[in-house]
N, C-alpha and C positions, 0 to 999 in steps of 0.2 A: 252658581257661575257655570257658562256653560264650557268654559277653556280651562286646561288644567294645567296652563303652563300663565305666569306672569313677570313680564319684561317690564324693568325695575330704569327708568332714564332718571338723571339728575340733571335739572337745570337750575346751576347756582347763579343766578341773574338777579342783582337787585339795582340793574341801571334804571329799572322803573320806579323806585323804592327812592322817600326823603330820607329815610333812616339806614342807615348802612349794616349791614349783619345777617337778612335773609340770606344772604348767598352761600351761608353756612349752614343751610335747612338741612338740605341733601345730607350732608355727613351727619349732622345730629341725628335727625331719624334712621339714617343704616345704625348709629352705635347704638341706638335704642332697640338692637334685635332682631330688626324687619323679617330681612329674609330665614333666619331660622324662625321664628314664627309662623309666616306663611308656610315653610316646609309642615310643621307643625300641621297645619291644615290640612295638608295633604297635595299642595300644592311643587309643580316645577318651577324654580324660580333662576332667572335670568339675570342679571346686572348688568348690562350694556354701559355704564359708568356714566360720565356727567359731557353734555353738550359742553364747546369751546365757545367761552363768553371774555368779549372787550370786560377791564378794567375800568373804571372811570377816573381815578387817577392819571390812565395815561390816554384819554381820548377828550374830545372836546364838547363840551353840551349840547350843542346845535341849538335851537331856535327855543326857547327857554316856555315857549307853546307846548311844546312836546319834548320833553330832555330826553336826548342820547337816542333819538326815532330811529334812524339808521343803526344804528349797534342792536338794538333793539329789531327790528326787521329781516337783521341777517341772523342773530338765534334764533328768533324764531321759525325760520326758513330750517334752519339744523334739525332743528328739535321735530319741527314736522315731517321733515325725512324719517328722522329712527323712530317718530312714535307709526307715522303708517307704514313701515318696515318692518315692523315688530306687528301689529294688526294683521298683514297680509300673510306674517306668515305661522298665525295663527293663535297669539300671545295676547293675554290681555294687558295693556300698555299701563305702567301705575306708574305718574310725573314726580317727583318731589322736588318742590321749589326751594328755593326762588319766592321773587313776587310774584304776584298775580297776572304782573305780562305775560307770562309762560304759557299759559292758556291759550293765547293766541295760536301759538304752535301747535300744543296740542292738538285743537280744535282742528286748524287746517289739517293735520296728516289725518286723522278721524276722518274728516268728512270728504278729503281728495277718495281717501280709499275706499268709503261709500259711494263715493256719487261713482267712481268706476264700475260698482257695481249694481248699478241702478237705483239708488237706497240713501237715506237718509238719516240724520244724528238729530235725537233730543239733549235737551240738556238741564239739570238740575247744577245752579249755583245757588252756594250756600256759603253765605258771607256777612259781615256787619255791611257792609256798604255795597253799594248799586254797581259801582265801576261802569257805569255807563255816560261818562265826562267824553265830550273832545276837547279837541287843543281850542276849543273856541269858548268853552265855558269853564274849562278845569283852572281850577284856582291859584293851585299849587304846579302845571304842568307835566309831571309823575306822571306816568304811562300807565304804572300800574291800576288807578284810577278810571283807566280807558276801556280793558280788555274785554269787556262783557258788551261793550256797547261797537267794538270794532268787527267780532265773529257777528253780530247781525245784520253790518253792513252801514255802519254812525262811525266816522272818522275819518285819518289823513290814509289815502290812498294804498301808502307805501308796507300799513296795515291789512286794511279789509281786501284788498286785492291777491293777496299770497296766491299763487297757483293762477292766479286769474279768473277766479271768482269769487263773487258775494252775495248772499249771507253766507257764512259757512254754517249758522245753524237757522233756518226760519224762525223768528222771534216767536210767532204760535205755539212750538215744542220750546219752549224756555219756563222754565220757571224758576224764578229767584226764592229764596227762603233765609229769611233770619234777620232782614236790613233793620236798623236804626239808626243811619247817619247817612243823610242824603243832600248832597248840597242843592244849596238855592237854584242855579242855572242849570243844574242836572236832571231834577224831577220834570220837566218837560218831556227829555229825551227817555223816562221809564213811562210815562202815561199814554205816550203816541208813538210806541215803541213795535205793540202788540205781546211784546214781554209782560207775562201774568206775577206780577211781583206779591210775595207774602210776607208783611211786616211782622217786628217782635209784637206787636198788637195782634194781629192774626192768630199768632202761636199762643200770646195769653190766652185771648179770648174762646177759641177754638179748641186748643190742644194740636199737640205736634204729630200728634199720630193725624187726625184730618187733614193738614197742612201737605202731609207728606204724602198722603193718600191723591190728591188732588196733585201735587206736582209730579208723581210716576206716572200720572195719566195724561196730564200735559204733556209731558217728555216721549211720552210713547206711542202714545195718536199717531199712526199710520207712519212709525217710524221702524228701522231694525233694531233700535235697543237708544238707552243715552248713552253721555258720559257724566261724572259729578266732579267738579268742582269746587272742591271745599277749603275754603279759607280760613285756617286755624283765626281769626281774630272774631268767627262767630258765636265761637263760643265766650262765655262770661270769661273777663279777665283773671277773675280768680280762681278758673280750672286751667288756664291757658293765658299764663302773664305773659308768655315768650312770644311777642307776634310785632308785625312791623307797624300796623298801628291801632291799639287797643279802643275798644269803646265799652264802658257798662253795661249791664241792662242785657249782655246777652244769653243765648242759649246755654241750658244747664247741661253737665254731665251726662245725663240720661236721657234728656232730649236729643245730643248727637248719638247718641249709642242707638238711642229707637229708629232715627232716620236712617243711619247707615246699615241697621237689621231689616227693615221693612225693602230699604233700596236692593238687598241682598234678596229679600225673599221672592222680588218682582224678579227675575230671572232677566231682567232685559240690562241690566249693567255690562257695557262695554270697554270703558274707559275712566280711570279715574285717574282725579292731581289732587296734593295735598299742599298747599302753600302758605307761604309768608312767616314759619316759625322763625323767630329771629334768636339762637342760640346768644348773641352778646347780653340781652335784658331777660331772659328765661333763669327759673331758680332751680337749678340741680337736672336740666334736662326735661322736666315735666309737660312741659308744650309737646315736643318730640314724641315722647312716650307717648303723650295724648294721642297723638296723629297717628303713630302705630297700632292703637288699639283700636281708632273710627277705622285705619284702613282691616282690620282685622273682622271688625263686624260687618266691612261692606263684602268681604273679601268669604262667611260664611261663618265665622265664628257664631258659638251659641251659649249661654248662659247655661242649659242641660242639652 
């Protein structure tokens, strides 16, 4: 890593989320250690605390295409403030969700603060599922569903438009890793996307070390560095039961430990989120824990 200070934002948001309890991420992963850890490392670490998010309890759905768009729109307008606040002045931004909308935010303050400086953001997501849905094809209308597909410029305006431009990342520097659950009207919008998606078939048949070899070079092609995006639900449920919505079948312990060391070793990491642990269905904190320890390998931990 080439900053030696990391600015720690909590976005406990799960207006995007059918299951309620992400929005308790944030705190589960600080009690599982974080920042003494990272100090550990060697690292300055920062806590800026958690963006101000609508309750859904006390606000109204809106248009059930997209639940809760606006509440949704103005976090992530927050959240893109302190995460490019923290970039510019000179921190490396680590998100802790929340759902996976948060991203949205993220991405924007990333890439506002790039593109001021001439320069641009790759991006590795590493997730069970695509999130590449609009309000036209999502099944369930969850935002969280959306995120990946709104920073490359696929959705309702009020999204891809932050700052007043889009893509916030060129779908070319994208590469997705780990999906096995992709809906029906979705896969369109990954195949003509330009986004290089890598299935759990890939990772079988391949190995994760090639997989990930191929997406730090995607993400990095004539960029300044990525960000990663990591969605605790990509890993198999039985390392990481605590997530907002699990699927089988996915990536083992040591497969996220490899990606997040090799991500570490490419020098070009600039940003990372860790999303979706949902502390109410987790057993003893274990998801949490999980996540501190991928952000720990991304972050320069080493096995000797």
């Amino acid at each position: 890593m080439p900053r030696s200070e990391i600015a720690i934002i909590g976005a406990p948001l799960d207006l995007g989320a059918g299951r309620r309890g992400v929005d308790m991420g944030p705190s589960a992963i600080r009690v599982a250690n974080l920042h003494e850890r990272l100090r550990a490392l060697g690292y300055t670490v920062r806590d800026l605390g958690n963006i101000a998010v609508d309750q859904p309890e006390s606000i109204a759905v809106g248009h059930e295409s997209a639940r809760y768009l606006a509440e949704i729109a103005r976090a992530s307008m927050r959240l893109a403030g302190m995460v490019g606040k923290a970039a510019a002045g000179g921190a490396t931004p680590l998100v802790l969700g929340g759902d996976h909308s948060v991203a949205i935010g993220t991405l924007s303050g990333m890439s506002r603060w790039l593109r001021r400086r001439k320069s641009s953001l790759g991006l590795i997501w590493i997730d069970a599922h695509a999130d590449m849905n609009t309000p036209g094809s999502s099944p369930s209308g969850n935002v969280h569903g959306m995120p990946l597909a709104c920073v490359v410029g696929l959705g309702p305006e009020e999204l891809t438009g932050l700052y007043g431009f889009a893509p916030k990342v060129d779908p070319r520097n994208v590469a997705l890793v780990g999906i096995r659950d992709v809906d029906q009207l979705e896969r369109p919008h990954v195949k003509n996307s330009g986004v290089r998606a890598f299935t759990m078939r890939d990772i079988d048949e391949r190995g994760m070390r090639a997989v990930v070899q191929d997406a730090i070079q995607i993400a990095g092609a004539g960029t300044a560095g990525f960000h990663v995006s990591f969605d605790m639900d990509a890993v198999d449920p039985r390392e990481a039961p605590g997530v907002g919505t699990p699927v089988r079948g996915g990536i083992s312990y040591r497969e996220a430990h490899l990606a997040m060391e090799m991500v570490c070793d490419s020098g070009k990491l600039l940003s990372m989120e860790i999303v979706e642990v949902n502390p109410v269905i987790d057993e003893v904190n274990r998801t949490a824990e999980l996540a501190v320890e991928l952000v720990l390998s991304a972050m320069g931990k080493r096995i000797l």
